[in-house]
C-alpha positions in Angstrom: 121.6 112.7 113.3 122.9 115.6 115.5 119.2 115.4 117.2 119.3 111.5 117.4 122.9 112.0 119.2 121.9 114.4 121.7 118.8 112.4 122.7 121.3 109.1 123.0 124.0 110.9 125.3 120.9 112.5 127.4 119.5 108.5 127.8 122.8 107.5 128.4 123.6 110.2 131.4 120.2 109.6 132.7 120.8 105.6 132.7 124.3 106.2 134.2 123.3 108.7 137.2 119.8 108.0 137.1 119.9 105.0 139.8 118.8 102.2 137.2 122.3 100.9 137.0 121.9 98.8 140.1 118.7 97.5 139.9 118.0 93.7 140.1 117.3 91.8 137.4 114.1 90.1 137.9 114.1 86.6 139.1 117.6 86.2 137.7 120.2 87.9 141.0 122.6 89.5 137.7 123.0 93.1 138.4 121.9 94.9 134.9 123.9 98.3 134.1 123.0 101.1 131.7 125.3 99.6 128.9 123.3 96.6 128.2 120.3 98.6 127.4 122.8 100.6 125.0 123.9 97.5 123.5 120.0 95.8 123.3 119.1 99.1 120.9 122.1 98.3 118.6 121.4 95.1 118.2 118.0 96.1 117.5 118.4 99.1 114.8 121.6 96.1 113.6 118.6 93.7 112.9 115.7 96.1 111.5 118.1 98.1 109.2 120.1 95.1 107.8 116.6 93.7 107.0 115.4 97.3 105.3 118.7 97.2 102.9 118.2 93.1 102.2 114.8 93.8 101.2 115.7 96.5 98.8 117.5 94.0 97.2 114.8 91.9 97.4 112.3 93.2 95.8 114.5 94.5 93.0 115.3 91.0 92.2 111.8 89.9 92.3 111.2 92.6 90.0 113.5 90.8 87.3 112.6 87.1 88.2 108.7 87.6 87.7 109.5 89.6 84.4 107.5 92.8 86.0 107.7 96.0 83.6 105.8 97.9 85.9 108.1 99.1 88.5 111.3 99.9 85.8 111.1 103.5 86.4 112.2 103.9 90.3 114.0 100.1 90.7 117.5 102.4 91.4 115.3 103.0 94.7 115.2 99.4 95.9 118.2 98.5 94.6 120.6 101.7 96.3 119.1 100.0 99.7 122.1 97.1 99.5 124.6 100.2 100.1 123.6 99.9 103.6 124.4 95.8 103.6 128.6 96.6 104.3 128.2 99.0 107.1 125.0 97.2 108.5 127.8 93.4 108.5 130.4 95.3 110.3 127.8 97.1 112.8 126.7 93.6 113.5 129.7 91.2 113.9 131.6 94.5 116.1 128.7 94.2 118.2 128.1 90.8 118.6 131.8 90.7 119.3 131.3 93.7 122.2 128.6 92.7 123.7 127.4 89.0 123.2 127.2 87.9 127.1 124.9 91.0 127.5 122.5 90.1 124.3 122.7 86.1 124.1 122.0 83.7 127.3 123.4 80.6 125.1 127.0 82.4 125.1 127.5 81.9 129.0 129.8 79.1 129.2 128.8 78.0 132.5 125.1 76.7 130.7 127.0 73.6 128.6 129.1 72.0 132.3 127.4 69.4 133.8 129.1 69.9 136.8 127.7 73.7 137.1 124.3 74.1 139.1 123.5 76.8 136.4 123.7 73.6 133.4 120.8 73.9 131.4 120.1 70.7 129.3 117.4 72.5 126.6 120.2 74.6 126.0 123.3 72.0 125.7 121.0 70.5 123.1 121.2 73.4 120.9 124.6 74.3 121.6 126.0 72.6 118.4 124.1 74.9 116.4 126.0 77.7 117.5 129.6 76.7 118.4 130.0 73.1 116.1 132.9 72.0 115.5 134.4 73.8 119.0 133.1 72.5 122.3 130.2 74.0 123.4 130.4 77.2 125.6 133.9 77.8 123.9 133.9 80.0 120.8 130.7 80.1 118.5 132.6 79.4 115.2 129.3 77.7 113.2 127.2 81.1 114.3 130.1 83.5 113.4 130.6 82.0 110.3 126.9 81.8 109.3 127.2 86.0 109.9 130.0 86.3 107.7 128.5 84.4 105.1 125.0 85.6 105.3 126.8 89.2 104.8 129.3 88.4 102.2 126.8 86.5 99.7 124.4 89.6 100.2 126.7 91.5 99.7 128.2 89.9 96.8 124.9 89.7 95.3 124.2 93.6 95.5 127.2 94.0 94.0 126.2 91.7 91.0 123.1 93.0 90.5 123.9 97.2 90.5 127.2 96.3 88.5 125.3 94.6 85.9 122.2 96.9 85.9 124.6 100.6 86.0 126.5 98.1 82.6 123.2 98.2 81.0 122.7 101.6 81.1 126.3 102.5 78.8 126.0 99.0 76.8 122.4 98.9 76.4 120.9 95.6 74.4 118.8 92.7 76.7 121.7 90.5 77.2 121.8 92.2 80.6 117.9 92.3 81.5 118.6 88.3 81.0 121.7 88.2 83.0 120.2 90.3 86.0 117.3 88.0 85.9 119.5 84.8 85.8 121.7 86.4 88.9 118.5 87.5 90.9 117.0 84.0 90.9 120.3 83.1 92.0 120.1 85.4 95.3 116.0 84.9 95.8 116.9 81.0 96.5 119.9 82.6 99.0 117.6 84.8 100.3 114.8 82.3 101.3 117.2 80.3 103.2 119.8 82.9 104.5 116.7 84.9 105.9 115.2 82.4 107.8 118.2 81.1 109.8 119.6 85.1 110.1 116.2 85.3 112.1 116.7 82.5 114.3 120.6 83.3 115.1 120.0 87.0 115.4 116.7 87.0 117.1 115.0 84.2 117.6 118.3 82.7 119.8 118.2 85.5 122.7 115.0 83.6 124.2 117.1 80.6 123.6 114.9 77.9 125.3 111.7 79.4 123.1 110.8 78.5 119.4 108.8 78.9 117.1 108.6 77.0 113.7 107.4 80.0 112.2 109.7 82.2 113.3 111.8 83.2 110.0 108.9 83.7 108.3 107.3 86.3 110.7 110.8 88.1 110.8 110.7 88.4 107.1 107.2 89.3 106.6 108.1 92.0 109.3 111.3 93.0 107.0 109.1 93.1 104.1 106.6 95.4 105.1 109.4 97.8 106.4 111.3 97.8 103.0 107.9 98.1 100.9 107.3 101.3 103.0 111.0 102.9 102.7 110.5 102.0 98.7 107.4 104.0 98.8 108.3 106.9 101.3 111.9 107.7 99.3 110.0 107.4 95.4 107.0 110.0 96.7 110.1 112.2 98.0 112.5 112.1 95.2 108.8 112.6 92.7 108.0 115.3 95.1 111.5 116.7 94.1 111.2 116.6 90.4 112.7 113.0 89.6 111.3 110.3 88.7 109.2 112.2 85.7 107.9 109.1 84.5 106.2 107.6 88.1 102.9 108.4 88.1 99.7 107.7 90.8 99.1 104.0 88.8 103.0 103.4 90.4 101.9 104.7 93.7 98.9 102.6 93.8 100.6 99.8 93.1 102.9 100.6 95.9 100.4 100.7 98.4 98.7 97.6 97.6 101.9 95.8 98.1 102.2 97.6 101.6 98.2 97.1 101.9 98.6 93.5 101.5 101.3 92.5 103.2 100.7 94.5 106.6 97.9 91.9 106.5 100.4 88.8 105.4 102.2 90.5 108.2 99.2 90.0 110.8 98.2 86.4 109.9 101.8 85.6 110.7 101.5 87.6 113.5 97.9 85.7 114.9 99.0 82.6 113.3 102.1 82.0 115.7 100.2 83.7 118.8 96.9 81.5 118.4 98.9 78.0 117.7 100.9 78.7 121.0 98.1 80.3 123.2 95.9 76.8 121.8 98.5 74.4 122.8 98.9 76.0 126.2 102.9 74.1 126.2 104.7 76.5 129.0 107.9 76.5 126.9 106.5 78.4 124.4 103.8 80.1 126.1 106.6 82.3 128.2 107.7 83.8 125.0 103.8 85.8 125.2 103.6 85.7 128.6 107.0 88.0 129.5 105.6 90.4 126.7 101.9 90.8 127.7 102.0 90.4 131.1 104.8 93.4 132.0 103.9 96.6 132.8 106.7 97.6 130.4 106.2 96.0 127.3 102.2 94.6 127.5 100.9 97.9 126.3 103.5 98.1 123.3 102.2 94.8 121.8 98.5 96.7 120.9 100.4 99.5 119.8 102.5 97.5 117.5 99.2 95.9 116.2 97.3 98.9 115.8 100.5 100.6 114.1 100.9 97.8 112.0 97.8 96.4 111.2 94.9 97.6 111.9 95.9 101.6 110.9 97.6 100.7 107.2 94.1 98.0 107.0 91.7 101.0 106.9 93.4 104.0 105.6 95.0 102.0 102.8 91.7 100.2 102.3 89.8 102.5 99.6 91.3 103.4 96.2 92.4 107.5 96.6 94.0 106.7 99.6 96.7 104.5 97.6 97.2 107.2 95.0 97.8 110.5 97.3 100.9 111.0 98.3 99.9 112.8 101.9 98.3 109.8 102.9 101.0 107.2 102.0 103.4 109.5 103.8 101.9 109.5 106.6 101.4 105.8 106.7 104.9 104.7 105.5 106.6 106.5 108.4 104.3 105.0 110.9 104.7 101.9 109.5 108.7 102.0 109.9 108.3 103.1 113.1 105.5 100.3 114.3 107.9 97.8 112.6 111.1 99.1 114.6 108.6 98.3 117.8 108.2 95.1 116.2 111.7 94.3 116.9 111.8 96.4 119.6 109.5 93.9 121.5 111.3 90.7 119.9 115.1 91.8 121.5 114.5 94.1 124.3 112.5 91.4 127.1 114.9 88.5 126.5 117.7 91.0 126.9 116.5 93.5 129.4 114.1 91.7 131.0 112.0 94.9 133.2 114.3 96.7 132.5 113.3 98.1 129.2 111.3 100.1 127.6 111.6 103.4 125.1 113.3 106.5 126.3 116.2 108.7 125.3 117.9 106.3 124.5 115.8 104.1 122.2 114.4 107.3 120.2 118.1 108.5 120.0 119.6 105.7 118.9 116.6 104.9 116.1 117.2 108.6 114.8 121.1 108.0 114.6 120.8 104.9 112.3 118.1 106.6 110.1 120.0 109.6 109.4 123.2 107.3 108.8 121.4 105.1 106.6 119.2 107.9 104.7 123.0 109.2 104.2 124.6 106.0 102.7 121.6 105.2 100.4 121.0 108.7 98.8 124.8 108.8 98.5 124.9 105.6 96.8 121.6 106.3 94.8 123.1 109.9 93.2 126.2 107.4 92.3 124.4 106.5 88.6 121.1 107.6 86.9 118.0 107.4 89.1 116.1 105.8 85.8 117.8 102.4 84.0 117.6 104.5 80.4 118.4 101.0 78.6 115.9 98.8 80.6 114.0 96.7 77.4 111.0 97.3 79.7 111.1 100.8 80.4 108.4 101.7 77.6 106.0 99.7 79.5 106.7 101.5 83.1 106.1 104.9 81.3 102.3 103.5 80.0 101.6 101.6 83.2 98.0 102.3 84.0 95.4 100.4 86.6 
């Protein structure tokens, strides 16, 4: 964190007396200062953590709804994620608060008056979706309140679901197994909705005249991956350590085939939106690829992010040993968070910063602060009960599981 710190205040001295505060912004005659590229990288680490500590939850609801006995011994992993969720709401809604005109086009007032040259009909036509049942351009009530509630259910949820599983542990009995199972089917139906829309407000709406139909799905399968390889990193640390007796290389493997499998869900998502908008050839939704692969700045970042993301975790996590050895999956599960970080990375910083992006001081800085701070919150929140659920009914069959 102390490193992460230093690194930010050096990109932020640079940005300030570096002579990028004045620049231009392309095409566009706004000046763009050092703040908003400050602002851009909270917005992104907001986004990609939030998504991390959902997906903890996630998958330790998924665990319960699918009746899975195989995971048992490290689900207080997954689940401690959702102890980020309250510090990742108010991160968000402060920022959005701080710095909206600088991240979101569709907030500028000016866009929804006729009578302004700068009126933009594409968005006026959206603008309901963000500021019903206030007049357009005024104060985004629908989009704050989606925010709120997005966190508070999540929130609420996490809460259900730890409460109920730390009860289990003094009570014992399967009263609770069923009661965490009911509740997580509950959250999964949240989930698929809440997700989705989260993706389109918080991402998808900075290149506001852009869409893509499926959108909420590639943010989650982005999220997914991300979580899967935190899951994986933190249980091979805390085994390394001497918990977690009972996880064994059959857990591991498992593991990596999620993380296997879904870097390559993550992909087809990936092709699947880029090939259906490079077929049609439609300029509105062409310029979303276009501004990416085309700059100087951000073109060469794309084939990093597929290599990092696809194409690296494809072969190395392709044979059998390489799931079951810890070295490897280490290796890969931190250069998967970081390829996934550049996933979002592109998806905020060329609708907010235009040319005026890329990574620096600032970016590496900033990504080091919020994992320290959210490494902190979730190992505090994990050594809050036992790491293993000792009453789980289904516990037996994590300590036999074999493939």
């Amino acid at each position: 964190m102390v490193i992460g710190a230093v690194l930010l205040a050096i990109g932020v001295v640079l940005a300030i007396f570096g002579g990028g505060h004045d620049s231009a912004e392309e095409g566009a005659g706004h000046a763009f200062h050092w703040y908003q590229r400050l602002y851009a990288n909270l917005w992104i680490n907001n986004v990609y953590f939030t998504g991390i500590a959902i997906i903890g939850v996630f998958f330790f609801a998924l665990q319960y709804a699918a009746q899975a006995g195989w995971s048992t011994g490290f689900l207080r992993v997954p689940l401690s994620f959702g102890y980020w969720l309250p510090y990742a709401g108010v991160l968000m809604i402060v920022t959005f608060f701080i710095a909206n005109h600088d991240l979101f086009h569709w907030t500028h007032s000016y866009l929804f008056d006729k009578n302004d040259a700068q009126y933009d009909k594409i968005i006026d036509g959206k603008g309901s979706f963000f500021y019903w049942p206030m007049d357009k351009g005024t104060f985004p009530v629908f989009y704050i309140v989606r925010m709120f509630l997005f966190f508070g259910f999540w929130i609420f949820f996490f809460n259900k679901l730890k409460n109920l599983s730390y009860a289990e542990d003094l009570n014992g009995g399967n009263d609770y197994w069923y009661n965490i199972r009911k509740w997580s089917a509950f959250f999964i139906i949240f989930f698929a909705v809440s997700s989705s829309v989260s993706a389109w407000d918080w991402v998808m709406s900075i290149d506001t005249h852009w869409f893509s139909t499926m959108f909420g799905w590639y943010v989650f399968s982005s999220w997914f991956v991300s979580g899967l390889a935190a899951i994986t990193l933190i249980t091979i640390f805390l085994k390394e350590k001497g918990y977690l007796p009972m996880v064994n290389e059959n857990h591991i493997h498992d593991l990596g085939k999620f993380i296997f499998g879904f870097s390559i869900f993550w992909a087809y998502i990936w092709f699947s939106q880029f090939l259906l908008i490079y077929y049609a050839n439609i300029p509105e939704e062409s310029v979303y690829f276009i501004e990416r692969l085309s700059s100087d700045v951000y073109g060469p970042f794309i084939f990093v992010n597929l290599g990092l993301n696809f194409v690296l975790p494809f072969l190395v996590l392709m044979t059998r040993d390489s799931k079951r050895h810890g070295i490897f999956l280490k290796l890969i599960c931190s250069l998967i968070l970081f390829g996934h970080w550049m996933d979002f990375f592109l998806m905020v910083q060329p609708g907010t910063l235009g040319h005026n992006g890329g990574i620096g001081f600032i970016e590496i800085g900033m990504l080091l602060v919020y994992v320290s701070g959210a490494a902190y919150v979730v190992f505090g929140g994990l050594a809050k009960a036992n790491l293993v659920p000792k009453n789980h009914p289904m516990l037996e069959e994590s300590y036999h599981h074999h493939i």
